[in-house]
N, C-alpha and C positions, 0 to 999 in steps of 0.2 A: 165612451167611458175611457177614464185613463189607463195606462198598459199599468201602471202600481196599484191601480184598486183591484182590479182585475182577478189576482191570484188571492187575493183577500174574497174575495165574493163566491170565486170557485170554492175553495175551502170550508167556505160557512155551508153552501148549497151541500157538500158533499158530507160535511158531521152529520148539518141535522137527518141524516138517514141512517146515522148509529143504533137509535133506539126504536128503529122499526121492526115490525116483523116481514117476513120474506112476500106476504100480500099486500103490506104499504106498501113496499120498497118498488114492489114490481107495479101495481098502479100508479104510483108517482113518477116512475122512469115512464112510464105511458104516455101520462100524460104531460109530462117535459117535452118528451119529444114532439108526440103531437102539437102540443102548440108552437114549437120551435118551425116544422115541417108546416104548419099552418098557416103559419104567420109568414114564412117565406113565397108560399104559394098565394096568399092573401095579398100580399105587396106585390107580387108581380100583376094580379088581377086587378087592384085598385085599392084592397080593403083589408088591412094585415091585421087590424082590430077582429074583425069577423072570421078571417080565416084561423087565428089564434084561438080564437074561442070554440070554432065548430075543430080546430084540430087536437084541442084537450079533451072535448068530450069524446072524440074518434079513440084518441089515445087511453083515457082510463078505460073505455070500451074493451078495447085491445088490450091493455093490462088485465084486467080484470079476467077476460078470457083465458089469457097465460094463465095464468094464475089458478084459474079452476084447474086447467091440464096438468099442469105437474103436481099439483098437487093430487089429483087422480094416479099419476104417477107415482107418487109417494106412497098412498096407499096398496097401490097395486106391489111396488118393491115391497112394503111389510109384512103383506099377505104370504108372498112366495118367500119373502124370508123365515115368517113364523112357522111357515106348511114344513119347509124342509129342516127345522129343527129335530134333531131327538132326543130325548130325555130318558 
């Protein structure tokens, strides 16, 4: 890829995740990486096709996961925020 399309491609990858919510955002970054991670580990084995694919589905796994945690997280802060109000 040429080094001037390059920063054009970055930029587009990184809008389109203006209108996501904080569980897109974090399964998509999952699974970017995993298939980045996959696909590296893929090519050294023989097969960066395969390794891409099993390393997105690793990844939204893995987002997905985050993504329950803090948002338990989040809960859990509301609860202790709304306990310690007084009215």
């Amino acid at each position: 890829m040429s080094t001037k399309i390059l920063p054009v491609v970055i930029t587009l990858v990184l809008s389109g995740c203006a209108g996501m919510t904080e569980s897109q955002q974090r399964m998509t970054t999952g699974t970017m990486g995993g298939a980045a991670a996959g696909a590296a580990i893929g090519a050294i084995a023989g097969n960066a096709g395969m390794g891409a694919a099993i390393g997105a589905g690793a990844g939204l796994l893995g987002g997905y996961l985050y993504d329950q945690h803090k948002q338990s997280e989040k809960r859990a802060y509301q609860r202790g925020y709304e306990s310690g109000r007084s009215y």
